[in-house]
N, CA, C and O atoms as a CHARMM CRD file, in Angstrom:
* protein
*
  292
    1    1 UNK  N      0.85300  -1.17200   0.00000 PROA 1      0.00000
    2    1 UNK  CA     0.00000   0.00000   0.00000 PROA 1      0.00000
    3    1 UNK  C      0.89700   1.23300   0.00000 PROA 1      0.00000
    4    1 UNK  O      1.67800   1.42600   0.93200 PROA 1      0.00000
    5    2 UNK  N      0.80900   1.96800  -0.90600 PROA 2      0.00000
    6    2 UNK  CA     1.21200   3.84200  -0.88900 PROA 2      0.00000
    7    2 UNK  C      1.21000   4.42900   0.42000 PROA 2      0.00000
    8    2 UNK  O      0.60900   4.11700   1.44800 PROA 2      0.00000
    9    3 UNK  N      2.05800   5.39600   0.13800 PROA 3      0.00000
   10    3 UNK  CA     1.32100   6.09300   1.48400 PROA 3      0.00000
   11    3 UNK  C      0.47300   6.72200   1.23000 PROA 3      0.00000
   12    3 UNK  O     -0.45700   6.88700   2.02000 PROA 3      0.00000
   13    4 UNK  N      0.53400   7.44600  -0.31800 PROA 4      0.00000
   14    4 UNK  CA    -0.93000   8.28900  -0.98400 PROA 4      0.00000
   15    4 UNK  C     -2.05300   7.45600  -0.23900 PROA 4      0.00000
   16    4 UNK  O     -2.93400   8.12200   0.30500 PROA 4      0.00000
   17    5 UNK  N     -2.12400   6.05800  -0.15100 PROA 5      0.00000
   18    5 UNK  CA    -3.21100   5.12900   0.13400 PROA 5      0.00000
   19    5 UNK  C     -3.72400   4.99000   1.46000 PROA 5      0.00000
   20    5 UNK  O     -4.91800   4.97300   1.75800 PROA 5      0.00000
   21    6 UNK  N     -2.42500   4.85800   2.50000 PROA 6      0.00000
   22    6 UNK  CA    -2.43100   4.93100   3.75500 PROA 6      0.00000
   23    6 UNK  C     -3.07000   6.01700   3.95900 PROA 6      0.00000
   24    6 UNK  O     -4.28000   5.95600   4.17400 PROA 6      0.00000
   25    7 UNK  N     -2.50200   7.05800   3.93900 PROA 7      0.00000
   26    7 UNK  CA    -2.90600   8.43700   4.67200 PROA 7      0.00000
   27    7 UNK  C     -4.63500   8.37100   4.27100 PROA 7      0.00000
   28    7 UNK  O     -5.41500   8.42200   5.22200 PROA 7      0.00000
   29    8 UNK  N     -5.16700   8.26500   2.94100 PROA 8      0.00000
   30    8 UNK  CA    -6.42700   8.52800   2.47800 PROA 8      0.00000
   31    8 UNK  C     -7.34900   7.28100   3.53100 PROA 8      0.00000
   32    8 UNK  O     -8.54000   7.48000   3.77200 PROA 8      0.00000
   33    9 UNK  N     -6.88600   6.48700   3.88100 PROA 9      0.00000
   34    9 UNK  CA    -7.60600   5.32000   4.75800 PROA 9      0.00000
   35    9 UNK  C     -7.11500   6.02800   6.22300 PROA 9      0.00000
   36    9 UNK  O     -8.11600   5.91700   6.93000 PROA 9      0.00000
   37   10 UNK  N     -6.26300   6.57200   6.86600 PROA 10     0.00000
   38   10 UNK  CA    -6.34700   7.12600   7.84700 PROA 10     0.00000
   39   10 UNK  C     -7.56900   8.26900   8.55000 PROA 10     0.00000
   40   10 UNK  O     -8.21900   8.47900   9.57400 PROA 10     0.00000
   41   11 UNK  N     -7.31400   8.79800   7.15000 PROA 11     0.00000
   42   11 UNK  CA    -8.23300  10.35900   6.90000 PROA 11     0.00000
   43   11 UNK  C     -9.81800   9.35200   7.53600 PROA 11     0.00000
   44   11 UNK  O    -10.46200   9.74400   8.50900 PROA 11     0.00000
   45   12 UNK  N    -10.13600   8.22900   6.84300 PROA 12     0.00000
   46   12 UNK  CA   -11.39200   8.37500   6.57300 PROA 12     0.00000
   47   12 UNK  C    -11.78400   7.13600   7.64600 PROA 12     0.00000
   48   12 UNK  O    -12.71300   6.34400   7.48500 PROA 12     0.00000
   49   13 UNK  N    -10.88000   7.16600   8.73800 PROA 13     0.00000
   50   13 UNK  CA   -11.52400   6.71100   9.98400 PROA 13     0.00000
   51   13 UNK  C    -12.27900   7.63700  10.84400 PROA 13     0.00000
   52   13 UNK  O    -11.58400   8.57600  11.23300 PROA 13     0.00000
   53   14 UNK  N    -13.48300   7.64800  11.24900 PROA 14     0.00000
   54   14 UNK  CA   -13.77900   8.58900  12.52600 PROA 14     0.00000
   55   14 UNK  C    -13.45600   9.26500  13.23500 PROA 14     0.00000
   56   14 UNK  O    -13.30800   8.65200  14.29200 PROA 14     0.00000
   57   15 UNK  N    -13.20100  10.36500  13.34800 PROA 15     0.00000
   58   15 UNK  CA   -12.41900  11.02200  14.82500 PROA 15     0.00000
   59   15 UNK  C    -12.78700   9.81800  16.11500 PROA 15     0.00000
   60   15 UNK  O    -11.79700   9.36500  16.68900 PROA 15     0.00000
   61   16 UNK  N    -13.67400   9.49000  16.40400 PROA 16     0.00000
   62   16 UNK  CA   -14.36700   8.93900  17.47700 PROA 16     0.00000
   63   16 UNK  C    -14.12900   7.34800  17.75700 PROA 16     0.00000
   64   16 UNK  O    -14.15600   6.75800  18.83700 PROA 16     0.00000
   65   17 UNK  N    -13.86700   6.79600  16.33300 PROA 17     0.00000
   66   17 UNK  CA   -12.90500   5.87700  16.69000 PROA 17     0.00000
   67   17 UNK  C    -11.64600   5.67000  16.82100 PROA 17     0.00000
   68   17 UNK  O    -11.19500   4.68000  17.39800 PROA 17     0.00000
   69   18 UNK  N    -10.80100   6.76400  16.19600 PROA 18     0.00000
   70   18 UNK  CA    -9.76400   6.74500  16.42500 PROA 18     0.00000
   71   18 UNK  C     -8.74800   6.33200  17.65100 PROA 18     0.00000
   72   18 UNK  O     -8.98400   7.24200  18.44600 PROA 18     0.00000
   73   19 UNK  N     -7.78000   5.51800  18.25900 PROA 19     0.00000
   74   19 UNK  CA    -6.90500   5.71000  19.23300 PROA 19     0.00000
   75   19 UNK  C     -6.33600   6.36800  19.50600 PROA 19     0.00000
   76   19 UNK  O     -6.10500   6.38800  20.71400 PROA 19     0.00000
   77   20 UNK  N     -5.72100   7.32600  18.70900 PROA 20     0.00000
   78   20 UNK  CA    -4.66500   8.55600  19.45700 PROA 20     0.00000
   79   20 UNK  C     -5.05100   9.75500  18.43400 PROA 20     0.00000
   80   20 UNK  O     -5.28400   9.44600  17.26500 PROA 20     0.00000
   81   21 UNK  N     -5.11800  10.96800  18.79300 PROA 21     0.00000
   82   21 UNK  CA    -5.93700  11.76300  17.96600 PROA 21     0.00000
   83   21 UNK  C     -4.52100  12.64900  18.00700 PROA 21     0.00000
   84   21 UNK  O     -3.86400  12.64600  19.04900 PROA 21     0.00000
   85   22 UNK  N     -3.93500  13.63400  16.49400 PROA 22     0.00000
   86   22 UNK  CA    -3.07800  14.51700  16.89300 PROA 22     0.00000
   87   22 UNK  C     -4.16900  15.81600  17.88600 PROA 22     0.00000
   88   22 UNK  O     -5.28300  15.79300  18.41000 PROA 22     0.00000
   89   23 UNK  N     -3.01400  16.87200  17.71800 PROA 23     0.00000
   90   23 UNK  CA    -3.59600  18.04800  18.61300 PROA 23     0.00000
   91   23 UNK  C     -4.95100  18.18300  18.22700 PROA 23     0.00000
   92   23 UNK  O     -6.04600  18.03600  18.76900 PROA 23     0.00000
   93   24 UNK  N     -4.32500  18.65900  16.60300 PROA 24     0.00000
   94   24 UNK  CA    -5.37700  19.50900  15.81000 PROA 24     0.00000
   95   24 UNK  C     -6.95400  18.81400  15.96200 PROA 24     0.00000
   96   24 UNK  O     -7.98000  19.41900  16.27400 PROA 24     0.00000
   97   25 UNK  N     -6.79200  17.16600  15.59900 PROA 25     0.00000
   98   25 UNK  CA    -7.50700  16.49600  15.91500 PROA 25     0.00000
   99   25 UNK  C     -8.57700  16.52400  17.39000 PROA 25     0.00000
  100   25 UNK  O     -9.80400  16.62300  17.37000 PROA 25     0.00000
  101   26 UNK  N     -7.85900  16.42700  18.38200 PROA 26     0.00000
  102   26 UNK  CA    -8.26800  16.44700  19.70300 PROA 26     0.00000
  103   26 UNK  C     -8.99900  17.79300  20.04600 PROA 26     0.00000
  104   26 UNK  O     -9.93300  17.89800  20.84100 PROA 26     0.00000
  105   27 UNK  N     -8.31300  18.99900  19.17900 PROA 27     0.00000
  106   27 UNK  CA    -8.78700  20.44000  19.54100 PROA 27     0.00000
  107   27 UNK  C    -10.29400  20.50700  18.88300 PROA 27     0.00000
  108   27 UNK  O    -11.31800  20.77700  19.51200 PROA 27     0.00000
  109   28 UNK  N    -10.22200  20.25200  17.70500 PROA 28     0.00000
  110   28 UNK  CA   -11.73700  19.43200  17.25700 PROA 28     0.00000
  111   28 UNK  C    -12.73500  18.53000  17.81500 PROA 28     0.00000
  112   28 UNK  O    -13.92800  18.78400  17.97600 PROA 28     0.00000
  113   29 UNK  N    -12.26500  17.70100  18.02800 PROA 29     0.00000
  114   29 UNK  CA   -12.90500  17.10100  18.77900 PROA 29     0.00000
  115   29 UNK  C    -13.96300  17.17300  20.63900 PROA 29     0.00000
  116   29 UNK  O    -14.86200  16.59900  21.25400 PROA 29     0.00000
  117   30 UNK  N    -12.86500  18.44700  20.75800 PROA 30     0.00000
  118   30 UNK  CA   -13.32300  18.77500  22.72100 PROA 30     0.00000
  119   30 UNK  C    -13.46700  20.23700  22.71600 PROA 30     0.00000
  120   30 UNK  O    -13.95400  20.76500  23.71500 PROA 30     0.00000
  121   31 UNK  N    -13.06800  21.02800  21.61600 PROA 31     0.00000
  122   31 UNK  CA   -13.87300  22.44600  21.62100 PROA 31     0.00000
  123   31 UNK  C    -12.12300  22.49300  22.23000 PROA 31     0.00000
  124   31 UNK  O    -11.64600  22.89900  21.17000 PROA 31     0.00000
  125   32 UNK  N    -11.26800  22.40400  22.87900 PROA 32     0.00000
  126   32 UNK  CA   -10.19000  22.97600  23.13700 PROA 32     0.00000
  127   32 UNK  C     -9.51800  23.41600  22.33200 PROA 32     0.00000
  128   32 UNK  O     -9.54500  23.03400  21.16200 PROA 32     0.00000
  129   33 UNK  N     -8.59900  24.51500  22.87100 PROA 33     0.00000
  130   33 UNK  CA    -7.01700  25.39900  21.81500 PROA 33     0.00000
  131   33 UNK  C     -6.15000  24.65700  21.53200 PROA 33     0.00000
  132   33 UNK  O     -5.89600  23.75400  22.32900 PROA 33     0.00000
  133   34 UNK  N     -5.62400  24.73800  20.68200 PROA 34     0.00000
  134   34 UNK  CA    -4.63200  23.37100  20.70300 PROA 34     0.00000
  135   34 UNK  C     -3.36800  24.09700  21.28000 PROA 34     0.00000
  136   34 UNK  O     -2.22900  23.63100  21.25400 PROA 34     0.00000
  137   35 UNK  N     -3.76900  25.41700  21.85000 PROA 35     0.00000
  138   35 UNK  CA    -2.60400  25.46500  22.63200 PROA 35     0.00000
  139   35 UNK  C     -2.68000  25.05600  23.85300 PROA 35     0.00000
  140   35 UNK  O     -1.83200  24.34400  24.39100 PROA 35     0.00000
  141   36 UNK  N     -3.70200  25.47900  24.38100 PROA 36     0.00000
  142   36 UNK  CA    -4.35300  24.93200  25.89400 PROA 36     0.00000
  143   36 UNK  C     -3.77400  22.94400  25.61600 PROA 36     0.00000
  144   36 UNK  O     -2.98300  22.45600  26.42300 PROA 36     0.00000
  145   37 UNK  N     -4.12200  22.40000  24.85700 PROA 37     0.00000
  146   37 UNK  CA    -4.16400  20.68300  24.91000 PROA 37     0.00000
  147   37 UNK  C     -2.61900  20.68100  24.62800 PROA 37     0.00000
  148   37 UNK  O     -2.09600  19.69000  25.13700 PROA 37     0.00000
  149   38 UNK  N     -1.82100  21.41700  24.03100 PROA 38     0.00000
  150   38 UNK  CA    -0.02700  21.25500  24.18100 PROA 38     0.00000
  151   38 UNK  C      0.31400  22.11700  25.43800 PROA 38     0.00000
  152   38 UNK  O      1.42900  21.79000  25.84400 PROA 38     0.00000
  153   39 UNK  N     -0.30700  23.20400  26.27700 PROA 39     0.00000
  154   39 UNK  CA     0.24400  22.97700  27.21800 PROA 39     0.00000
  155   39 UNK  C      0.04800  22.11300  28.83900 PROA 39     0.00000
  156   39 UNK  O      0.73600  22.00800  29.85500 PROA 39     0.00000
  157   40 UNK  N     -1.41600  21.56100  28.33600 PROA 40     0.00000
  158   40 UNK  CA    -1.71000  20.40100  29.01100 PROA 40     0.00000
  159   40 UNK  C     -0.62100  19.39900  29.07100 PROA 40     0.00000
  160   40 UNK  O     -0.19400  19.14100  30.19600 PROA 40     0.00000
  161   41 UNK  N      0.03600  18.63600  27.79700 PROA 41     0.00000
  162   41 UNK  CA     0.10800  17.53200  27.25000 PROA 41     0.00000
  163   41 UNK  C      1.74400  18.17600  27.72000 PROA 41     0.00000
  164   41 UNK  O      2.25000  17.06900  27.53400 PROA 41     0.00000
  165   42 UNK  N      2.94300  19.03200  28.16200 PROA 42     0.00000
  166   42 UNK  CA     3.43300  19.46500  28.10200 PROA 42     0.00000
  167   42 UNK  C      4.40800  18.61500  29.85500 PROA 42     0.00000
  168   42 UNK  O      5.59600  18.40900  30.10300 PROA 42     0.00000
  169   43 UNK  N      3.30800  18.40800  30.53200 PROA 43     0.00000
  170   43 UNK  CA     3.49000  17.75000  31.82800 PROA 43     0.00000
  171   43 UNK  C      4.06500  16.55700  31.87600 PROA 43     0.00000
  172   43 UNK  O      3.47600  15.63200  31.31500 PROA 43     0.00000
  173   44 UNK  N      5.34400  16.29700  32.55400 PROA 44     0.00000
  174   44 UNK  CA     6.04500  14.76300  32.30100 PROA 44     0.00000
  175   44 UNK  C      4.77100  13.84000  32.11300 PROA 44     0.00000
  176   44 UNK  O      4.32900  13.22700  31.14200 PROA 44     0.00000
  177   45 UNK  N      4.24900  14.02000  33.76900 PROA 45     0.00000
  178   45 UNK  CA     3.16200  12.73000  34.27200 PROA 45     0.00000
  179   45 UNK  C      1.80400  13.34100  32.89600 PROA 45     0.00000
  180   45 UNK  O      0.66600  13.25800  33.35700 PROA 45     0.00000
  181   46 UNK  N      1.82400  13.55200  32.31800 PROA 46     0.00000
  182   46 UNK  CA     0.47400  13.54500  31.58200 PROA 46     0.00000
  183   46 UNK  C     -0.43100  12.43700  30.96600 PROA 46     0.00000
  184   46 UNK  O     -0.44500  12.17000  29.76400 PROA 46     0.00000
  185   47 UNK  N     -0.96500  12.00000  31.64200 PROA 47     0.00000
  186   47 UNK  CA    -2.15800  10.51500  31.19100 PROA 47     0.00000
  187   47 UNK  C     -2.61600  10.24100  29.29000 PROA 47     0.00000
  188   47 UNK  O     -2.81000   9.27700  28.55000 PROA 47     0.00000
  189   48 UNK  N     -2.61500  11.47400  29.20500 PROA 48     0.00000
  190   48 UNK  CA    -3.06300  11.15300  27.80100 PROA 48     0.00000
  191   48 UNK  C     -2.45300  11.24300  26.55100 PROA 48     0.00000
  192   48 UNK  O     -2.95000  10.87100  25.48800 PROA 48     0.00000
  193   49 UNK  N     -0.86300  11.98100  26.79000 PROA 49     0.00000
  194   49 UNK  CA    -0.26500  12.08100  25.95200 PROA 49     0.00000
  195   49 UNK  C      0.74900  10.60600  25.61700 PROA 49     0.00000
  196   49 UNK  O      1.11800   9.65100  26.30000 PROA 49     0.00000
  197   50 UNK  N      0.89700  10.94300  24.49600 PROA 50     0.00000
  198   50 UNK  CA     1.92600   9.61000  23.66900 PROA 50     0.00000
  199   50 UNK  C      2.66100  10.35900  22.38700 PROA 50     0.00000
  200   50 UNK  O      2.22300  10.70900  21.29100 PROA 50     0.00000
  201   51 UNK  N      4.21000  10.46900  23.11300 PROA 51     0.00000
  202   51 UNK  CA     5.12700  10.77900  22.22900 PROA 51     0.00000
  203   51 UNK  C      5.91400  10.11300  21.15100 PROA 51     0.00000
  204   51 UNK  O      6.89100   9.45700  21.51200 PROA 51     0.00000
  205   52 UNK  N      5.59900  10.19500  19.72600 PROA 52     0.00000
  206   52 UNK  CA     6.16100   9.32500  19.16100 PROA 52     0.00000
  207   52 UNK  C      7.10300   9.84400  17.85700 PROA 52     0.00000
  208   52 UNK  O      6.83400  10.08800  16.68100 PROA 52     0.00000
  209   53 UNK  N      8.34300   9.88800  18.65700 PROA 53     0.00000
  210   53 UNK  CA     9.85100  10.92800  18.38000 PROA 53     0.00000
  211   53 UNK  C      9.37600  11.95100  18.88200 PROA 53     0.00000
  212   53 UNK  O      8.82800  12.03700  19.98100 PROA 53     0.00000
  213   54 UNK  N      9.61600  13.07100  17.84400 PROA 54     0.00000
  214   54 UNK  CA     9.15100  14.82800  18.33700 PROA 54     0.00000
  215   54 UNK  C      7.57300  14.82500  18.19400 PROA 54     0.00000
  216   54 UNK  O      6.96000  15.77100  18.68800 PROA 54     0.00000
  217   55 UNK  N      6.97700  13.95800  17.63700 PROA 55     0.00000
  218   55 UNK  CA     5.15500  14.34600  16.82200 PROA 55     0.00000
  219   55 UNK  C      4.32800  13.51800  18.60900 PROA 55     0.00000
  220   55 UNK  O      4.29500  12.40400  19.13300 PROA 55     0.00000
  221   56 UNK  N      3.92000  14.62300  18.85700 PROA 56     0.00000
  222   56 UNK  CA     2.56700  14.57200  20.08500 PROA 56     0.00000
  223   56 UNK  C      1.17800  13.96400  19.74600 PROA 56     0.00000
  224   56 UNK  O      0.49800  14.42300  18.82700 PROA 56     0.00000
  225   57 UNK  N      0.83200  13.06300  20.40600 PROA 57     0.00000
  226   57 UNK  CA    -0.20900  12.34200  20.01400 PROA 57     0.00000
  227   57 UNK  C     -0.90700  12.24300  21.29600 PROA 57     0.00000
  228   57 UNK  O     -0.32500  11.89300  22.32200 PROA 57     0.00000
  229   58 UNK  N     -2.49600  12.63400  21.23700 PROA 58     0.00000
  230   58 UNK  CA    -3.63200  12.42700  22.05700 PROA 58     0.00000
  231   58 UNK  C     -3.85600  11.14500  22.21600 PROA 58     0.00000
  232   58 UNK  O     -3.99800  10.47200  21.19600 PROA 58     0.00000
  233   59 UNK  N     -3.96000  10.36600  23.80200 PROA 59     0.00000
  234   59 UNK  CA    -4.68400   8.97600  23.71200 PROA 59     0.00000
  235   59 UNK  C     -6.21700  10.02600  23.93800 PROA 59     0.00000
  236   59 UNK  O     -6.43300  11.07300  24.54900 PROA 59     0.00000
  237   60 UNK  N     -7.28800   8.85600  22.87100 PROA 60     0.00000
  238   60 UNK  CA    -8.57200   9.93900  22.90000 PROA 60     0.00000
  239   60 UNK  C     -9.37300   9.33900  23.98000 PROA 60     0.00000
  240   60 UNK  O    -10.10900  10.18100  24.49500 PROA 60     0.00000
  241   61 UNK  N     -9.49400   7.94200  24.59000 PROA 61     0.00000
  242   61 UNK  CA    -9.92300   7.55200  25.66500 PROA 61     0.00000
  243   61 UNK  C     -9.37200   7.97200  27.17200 PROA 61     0.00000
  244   61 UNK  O    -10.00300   7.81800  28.21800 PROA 61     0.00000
  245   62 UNK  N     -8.40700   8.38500  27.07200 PROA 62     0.00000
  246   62 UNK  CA    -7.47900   8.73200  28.38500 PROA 62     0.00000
  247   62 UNK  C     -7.72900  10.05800  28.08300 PROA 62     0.00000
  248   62 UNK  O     -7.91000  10.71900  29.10600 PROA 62     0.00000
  249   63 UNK  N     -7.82900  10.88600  26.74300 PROA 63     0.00000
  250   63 UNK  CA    -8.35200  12.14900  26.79300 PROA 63     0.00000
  251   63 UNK  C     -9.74000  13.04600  27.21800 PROA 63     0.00000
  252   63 UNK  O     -9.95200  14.16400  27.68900 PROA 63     0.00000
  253   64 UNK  N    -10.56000  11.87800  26.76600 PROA 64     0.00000
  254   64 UNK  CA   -11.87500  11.77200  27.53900 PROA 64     0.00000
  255   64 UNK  C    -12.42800  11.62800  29.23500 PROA 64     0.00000
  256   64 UNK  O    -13.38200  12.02300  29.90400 PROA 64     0.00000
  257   65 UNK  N    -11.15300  10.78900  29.43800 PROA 65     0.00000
  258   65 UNK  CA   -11.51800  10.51100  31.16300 PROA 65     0.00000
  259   65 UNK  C    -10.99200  11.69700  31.81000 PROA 65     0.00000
  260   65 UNK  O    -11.65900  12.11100  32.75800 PROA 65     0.00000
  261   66 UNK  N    -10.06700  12.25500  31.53800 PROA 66     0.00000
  262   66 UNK  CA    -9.14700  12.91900  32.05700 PROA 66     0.00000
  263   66 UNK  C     -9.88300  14.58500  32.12400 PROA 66     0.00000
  264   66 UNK  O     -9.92900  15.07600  33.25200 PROA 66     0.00000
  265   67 UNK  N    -10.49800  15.51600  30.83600 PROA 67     0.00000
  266   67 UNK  CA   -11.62200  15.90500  30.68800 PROA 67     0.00000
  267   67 UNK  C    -12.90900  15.89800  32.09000 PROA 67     0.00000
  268   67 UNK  O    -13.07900  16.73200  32.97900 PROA 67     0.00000
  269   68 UNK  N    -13.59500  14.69200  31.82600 PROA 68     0.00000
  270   68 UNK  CA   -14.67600  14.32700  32.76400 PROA 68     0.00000
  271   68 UNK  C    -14.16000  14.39900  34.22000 PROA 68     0.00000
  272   68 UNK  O    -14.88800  14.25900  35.20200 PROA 68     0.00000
  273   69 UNK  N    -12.83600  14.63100  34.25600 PROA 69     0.00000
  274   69 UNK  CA   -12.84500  14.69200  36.09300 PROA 69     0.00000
  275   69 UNK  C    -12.13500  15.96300  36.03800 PROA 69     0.00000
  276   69 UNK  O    -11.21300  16.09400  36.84300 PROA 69     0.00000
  277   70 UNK  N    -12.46000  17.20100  35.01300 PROA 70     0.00000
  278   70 UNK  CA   -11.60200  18.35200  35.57100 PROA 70     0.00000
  279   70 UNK  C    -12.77300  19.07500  35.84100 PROA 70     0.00000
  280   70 UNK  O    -13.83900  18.68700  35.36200 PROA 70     0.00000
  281   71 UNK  N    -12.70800  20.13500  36.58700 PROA 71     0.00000
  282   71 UNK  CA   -14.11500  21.01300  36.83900 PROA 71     0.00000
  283   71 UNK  C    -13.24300  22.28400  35.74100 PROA 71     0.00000
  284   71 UNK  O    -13.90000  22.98200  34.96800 PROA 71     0.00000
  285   72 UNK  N    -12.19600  22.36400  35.82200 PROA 72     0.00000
  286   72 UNK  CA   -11.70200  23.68500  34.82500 PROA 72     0.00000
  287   72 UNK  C    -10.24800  23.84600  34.60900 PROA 72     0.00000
  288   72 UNK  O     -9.43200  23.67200  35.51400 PROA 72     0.00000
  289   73 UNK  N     -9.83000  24.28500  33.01600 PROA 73     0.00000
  290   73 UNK  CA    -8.54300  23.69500  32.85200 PROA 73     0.00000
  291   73 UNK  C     -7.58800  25.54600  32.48700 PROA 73     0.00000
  292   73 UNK  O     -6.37700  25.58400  32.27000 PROA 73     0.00000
């Protein structure tokens, strides 16, 4: 498979199913800035982030829980 191919089958999964959402993604998804969610994600201990090399990646289930127990960020 291409990557032309890959990427176009990436694209056209769900946000909602997705496993790890980038920023931009996640900022879509929760109404957040994607600066607010990088300087969230910015915290050693951070639950939902997953670094893979330099590119930041949202876990979107750990992004969700994590969300539901803040009263304000």
């Amino acid at each position: 498979m291409s990557d032309k191919q890959l990427k176009s089958n990436m694209s056209s999964v769900p946000i909602w199913k997705k496993m790890n959402l980038t920023v931009e993604e996640a900022s879509e998804y929760s109404g957040i800035g994607t600066s607010k969610i990088k300087e969230l994600s910015n915290c050693e201990d951070c639950p939902f982030v997953l670094w893979n090399g330099a590119k930041r990646l949202i876990k979107r289930k750990q992004f969700e829980e994590y969300l539901s127990s803040q009263y304000s960020l």
